[in-house]
OpenMM code with the backbone's topology and positions (N, CA, C; nanometers):
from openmm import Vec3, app, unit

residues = "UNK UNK UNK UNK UNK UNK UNK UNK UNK UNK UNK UNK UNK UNK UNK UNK UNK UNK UNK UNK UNK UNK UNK UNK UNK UNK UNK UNK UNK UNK UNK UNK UNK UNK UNK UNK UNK UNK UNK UNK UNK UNK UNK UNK UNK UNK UNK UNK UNK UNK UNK UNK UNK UNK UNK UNK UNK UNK UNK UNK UNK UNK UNK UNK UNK UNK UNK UNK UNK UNK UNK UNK UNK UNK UNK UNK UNK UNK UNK UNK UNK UNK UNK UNK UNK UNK UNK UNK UNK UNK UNK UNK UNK UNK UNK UNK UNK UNK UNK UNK UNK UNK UNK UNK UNK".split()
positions = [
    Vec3(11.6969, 9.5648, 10.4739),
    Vec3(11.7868, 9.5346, 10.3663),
    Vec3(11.8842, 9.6506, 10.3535),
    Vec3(12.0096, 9.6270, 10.3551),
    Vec3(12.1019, 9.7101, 10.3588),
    Vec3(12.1630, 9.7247, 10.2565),
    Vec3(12.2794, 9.8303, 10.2390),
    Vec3(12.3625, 9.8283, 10.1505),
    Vec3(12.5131, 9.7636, 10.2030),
    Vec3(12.5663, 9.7334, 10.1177),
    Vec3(12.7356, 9.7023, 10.1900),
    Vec3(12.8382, 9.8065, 10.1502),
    Vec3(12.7538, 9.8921, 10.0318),
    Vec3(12.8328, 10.0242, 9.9514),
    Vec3(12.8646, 10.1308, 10.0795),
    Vec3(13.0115, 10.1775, 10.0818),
    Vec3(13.0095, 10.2558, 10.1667),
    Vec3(13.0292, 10.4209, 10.0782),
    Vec3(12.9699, 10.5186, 10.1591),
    Vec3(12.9118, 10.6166, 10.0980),
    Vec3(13.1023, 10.6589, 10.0421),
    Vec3(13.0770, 10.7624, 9.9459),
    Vec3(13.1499, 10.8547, 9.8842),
    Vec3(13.2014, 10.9709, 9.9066),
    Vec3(13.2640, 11.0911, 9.9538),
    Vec3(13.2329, 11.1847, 9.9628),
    Vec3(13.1737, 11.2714, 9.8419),
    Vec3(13.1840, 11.1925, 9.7217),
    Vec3(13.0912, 11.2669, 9.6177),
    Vec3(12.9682, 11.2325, 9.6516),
    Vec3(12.9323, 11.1194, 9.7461),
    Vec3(12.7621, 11.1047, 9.7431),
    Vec3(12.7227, 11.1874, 9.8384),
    Vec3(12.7633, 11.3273, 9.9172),
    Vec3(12.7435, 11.3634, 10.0109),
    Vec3(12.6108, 11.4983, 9.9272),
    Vec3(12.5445, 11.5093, 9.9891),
    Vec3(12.4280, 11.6553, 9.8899),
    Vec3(12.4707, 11.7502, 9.8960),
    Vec3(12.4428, 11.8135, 9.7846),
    Vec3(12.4910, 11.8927, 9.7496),
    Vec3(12.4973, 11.9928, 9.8256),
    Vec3(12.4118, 12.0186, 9.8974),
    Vec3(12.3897, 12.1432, 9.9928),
    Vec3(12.5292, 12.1372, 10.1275),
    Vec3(12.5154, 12.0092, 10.1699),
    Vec3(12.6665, 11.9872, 10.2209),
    Vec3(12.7690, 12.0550, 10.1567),
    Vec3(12.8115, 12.0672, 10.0817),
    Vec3(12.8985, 12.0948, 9.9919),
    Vec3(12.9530, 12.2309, 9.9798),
    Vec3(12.8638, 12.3167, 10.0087),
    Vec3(12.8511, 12.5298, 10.0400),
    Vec3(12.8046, 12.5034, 10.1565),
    Vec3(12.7617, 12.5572, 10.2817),
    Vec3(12.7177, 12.5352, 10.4163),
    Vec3(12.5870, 12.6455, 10.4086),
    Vec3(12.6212, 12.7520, 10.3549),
    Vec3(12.5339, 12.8315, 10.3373),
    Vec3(12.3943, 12.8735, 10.2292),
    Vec3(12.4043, 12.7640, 10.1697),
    Vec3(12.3406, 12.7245, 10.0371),
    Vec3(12.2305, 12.6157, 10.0715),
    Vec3(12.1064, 12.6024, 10.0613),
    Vec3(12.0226, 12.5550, 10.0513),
    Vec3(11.9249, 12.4587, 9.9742),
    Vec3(11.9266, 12.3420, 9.9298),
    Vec3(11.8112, 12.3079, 9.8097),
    Vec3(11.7536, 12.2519, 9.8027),
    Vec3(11.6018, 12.2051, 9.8335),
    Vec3(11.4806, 12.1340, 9.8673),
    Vec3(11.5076, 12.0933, 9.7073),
    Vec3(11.3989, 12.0206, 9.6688),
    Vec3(11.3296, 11.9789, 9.5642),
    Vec3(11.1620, 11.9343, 9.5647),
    Vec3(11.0702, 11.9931, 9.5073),
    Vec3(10.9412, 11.9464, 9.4515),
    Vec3(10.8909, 11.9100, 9.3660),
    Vec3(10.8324, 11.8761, 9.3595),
    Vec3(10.7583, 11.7775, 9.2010),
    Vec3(10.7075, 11.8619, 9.1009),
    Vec3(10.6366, 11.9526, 9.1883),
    Vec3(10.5483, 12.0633, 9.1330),
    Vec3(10.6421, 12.1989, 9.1246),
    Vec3(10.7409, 12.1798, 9.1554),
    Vec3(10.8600, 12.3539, 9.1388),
    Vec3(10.9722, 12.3354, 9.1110),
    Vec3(11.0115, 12.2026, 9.0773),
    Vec3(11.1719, 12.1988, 9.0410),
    Vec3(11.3047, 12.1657, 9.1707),
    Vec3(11.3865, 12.2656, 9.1381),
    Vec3(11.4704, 12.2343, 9.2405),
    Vec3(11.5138, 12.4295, 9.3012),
    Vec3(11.5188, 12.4358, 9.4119),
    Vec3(11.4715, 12.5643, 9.4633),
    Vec3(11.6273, 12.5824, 9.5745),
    Vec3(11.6915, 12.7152, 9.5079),
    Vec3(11.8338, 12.7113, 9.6077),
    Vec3(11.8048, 12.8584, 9.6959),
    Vec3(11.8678, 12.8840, 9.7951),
    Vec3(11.8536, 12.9725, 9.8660),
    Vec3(11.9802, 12.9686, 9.9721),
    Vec3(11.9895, 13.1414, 10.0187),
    Vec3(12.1080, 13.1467, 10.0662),
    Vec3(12.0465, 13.1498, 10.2372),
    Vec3(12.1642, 13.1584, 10.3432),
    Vec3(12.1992, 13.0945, 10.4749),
    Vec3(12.0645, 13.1991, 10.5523),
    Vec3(11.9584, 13.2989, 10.4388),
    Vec3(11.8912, 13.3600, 10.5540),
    Vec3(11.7761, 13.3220, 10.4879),
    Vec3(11.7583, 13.2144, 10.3562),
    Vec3(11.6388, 13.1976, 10.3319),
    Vec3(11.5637, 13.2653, 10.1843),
    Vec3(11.6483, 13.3374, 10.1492),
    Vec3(11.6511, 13.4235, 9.9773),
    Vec3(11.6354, 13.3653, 9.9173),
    Vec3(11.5581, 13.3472, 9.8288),
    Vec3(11.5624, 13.2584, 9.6738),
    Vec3(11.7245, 13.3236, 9.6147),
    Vec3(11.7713, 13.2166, 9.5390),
    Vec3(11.8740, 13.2395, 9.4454),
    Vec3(11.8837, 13.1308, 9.3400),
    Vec3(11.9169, 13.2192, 9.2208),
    Vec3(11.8588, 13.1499, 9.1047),
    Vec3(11.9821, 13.0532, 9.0331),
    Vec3(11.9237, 12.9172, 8.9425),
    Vec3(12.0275, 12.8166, 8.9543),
    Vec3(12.0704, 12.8661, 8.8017),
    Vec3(12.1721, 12.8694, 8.8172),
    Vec3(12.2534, 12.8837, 8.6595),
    Vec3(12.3673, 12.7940, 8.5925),
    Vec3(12.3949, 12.7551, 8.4724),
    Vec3(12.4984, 12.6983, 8.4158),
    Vec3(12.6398, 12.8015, 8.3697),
    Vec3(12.6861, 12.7941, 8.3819),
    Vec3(12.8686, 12.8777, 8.3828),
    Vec3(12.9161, 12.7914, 8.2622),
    Vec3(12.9462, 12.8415, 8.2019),
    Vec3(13.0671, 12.7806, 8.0869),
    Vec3(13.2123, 12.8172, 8.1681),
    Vec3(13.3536, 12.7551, 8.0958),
    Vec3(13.4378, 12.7641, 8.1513),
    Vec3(13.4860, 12.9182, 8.1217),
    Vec3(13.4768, 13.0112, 8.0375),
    Vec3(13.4547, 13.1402, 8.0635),
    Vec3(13.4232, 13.2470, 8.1579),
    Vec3(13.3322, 13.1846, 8.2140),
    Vec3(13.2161, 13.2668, 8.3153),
    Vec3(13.0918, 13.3115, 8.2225),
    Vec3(13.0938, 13.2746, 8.1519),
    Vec3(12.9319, 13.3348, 8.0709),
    Vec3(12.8034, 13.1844, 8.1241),
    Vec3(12.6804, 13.2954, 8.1540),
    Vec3(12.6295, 13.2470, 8.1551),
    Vec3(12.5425, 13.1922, 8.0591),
    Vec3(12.5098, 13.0409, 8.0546),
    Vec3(12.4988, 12.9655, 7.9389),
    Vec3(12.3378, 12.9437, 7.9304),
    Vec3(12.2580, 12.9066, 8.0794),
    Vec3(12.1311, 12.8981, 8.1195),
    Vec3(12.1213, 12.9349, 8.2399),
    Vec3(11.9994, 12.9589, 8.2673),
    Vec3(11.9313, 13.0600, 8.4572),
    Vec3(11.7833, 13.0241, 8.4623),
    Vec3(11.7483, 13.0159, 8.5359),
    Vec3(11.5894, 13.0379, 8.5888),
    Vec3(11.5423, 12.9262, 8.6018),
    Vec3(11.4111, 12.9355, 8.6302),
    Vec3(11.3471, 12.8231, 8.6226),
    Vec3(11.2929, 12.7048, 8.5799),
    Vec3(11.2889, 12.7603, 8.4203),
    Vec3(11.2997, 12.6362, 8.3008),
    Vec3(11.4549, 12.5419, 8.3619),
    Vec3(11.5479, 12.5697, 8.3968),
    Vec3(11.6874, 12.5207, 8.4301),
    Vec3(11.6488, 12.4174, 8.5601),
    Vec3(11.5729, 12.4862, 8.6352),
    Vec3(11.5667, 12.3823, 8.7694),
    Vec3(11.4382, 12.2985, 8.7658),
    Vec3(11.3714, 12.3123, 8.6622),
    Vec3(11.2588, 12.1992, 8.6835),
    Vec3(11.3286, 12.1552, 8.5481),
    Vec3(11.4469, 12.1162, 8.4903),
    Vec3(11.5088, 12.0044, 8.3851),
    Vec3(11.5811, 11.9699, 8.5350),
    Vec3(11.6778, 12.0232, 8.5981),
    Vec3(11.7505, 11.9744, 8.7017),
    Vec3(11.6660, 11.8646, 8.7543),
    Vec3(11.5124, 11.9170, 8.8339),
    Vec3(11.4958, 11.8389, 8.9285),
    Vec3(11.4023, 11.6767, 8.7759),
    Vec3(11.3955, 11.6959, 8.6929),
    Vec3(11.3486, 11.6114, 8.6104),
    Vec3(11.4375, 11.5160, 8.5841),
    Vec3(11.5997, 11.5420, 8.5804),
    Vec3(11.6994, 11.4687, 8.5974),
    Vec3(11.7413, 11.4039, 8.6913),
    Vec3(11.7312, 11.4580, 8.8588),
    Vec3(11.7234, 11.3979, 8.9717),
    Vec3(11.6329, 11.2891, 9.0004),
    Vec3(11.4973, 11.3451, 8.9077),
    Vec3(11.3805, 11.2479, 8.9998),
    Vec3(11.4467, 11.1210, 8.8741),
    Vec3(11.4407, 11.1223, 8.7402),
    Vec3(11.4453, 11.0195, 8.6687),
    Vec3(11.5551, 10.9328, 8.7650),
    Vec3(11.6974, 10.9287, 8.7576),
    Vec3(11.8075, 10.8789, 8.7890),
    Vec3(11.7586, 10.8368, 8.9468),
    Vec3(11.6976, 10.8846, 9.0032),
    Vec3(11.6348, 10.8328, 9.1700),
    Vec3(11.5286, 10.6819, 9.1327),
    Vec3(11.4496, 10.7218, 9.0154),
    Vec3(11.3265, 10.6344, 8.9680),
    Vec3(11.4139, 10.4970, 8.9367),
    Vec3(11.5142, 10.5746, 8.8002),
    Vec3(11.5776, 10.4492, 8.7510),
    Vec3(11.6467, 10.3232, 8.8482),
    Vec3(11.7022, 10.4037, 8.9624),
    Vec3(11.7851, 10.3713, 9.1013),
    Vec3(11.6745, 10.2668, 9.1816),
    Vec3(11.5351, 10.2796, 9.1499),
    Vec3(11.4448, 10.1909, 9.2378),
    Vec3(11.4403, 10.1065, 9.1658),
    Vec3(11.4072, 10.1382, 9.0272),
    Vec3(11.3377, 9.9890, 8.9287),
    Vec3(11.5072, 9.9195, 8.9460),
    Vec3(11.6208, 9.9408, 8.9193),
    Vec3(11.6985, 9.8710, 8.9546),
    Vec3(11.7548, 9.7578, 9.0463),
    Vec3(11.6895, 9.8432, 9.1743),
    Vec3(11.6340, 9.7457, 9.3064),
    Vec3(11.5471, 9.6419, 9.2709),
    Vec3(11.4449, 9.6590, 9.2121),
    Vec3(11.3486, 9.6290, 9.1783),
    Vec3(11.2295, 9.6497, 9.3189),
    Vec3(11.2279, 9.7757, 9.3542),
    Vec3(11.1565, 9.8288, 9.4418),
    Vec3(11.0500, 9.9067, 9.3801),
    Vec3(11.0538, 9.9232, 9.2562),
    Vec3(10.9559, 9.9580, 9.1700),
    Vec3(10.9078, 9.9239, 9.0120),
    Vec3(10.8212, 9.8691, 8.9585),
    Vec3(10.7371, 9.8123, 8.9063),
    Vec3(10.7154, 9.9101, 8.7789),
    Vec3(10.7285, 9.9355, 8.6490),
    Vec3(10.6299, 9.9739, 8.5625),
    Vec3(10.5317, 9.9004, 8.5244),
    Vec3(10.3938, 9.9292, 8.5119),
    Vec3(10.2833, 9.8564, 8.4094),
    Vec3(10.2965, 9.8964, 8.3189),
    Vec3(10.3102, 9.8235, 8.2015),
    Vec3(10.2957, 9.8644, 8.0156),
    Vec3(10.1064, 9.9067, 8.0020),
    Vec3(10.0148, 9.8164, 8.0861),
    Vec3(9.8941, 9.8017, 8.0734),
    Vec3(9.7993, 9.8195, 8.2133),
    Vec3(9.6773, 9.8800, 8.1937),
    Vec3(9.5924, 9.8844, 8.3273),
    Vec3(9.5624, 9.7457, 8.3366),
    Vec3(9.6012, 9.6765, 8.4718),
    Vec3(9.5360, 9.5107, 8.5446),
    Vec3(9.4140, 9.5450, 8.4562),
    Vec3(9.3995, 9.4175, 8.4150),
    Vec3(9.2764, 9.3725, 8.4230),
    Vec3(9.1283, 9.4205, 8.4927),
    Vec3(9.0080, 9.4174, 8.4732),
    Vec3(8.9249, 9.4746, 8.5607),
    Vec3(8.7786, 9.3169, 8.4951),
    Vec3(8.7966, 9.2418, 8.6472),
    Vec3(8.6821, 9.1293, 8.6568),
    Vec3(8.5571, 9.1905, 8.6584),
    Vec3(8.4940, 9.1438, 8.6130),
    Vec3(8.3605, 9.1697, 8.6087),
    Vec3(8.2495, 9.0400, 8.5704),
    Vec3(8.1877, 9.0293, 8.6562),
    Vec3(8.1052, 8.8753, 8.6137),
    Vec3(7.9778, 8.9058, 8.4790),
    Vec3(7.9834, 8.8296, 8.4174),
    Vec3(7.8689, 8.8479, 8.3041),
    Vec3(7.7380, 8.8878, 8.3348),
    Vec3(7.6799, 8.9957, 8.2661),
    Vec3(7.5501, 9.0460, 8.2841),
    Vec3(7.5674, 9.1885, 8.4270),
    Vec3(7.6994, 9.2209, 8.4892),
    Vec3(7.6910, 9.2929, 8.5861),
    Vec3(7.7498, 9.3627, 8.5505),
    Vec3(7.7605, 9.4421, 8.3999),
    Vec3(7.8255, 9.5554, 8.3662),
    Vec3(7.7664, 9.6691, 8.4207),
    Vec3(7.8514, 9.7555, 8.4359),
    Vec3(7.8412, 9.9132, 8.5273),
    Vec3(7.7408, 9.9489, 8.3977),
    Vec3(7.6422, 10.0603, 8.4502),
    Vec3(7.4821, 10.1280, 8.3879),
    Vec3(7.5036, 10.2550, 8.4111),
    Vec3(7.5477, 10.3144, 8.3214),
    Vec3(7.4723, 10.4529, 8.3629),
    Vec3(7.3601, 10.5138, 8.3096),
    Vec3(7.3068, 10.5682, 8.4763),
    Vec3(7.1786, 10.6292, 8.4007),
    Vec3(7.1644, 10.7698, 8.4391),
    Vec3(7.0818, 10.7978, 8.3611),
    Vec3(7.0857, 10.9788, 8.3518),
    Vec3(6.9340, 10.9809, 8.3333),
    Vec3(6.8990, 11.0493, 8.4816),
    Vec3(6.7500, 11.0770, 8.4907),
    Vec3(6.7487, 11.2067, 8.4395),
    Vec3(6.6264, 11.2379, 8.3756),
    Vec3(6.5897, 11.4195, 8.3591),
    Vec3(6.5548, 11.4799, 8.4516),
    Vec3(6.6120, 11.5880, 8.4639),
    Vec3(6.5822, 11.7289, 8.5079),
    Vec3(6.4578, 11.7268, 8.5752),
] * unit.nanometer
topology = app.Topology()
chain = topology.addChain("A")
for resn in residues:
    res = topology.addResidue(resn, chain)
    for name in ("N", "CA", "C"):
        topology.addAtom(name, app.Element.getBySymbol(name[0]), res)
């Protein structure tokens, strides 16, 4: 299943964008930039001033919390992904309820 949308040069990643600039993303660390030899470098917000407004890491795990949502929202849209409001159901035939037992010591 394809798209017929042809790409953007705004849809190009960001890392495209600097050549020397780097940025994975993890679930568990946010979003992680680094320069052309492999350095951590830290993500910051600029006002039109130059002051910096936010930095660190609280900043890139909202970043990557914003990426993953808008990626999520982008599937259920497809409808390639599913929320449950509720856990399925769980069958169980009468009289064969799960037992636990707890022998002593």
């Amino acid at each position: 299943m394809g798209s017929s949308r042809k790409p953007k040069p705004q849809d190009a990643p960001p890392a495209a964008l600097h050549p020397v600039l780097r940025l994975t993303g993890r679930l568990w660390q946010g979003v992680d930039v680094m320069d052309e030899d492999g350095k951590p470098l830290r993500l910051a917000v600029v006002d039109q001033a130059g002051k910096v407004v936010e930095e660190g890491d609280g900043l890139s795990r909202a970043v990557w919390k914003a990426v993953l949502n808008a990626y999520l929202e982008h599937l259920r849209e497809l409808g390639l992904m599913r929320e449950l409001t509720e856990p399925p159901a769980v069958h169980q035939a009468p009289g064969n309820a799960a037992k636990a037992s707890i022998s002593p010591p």
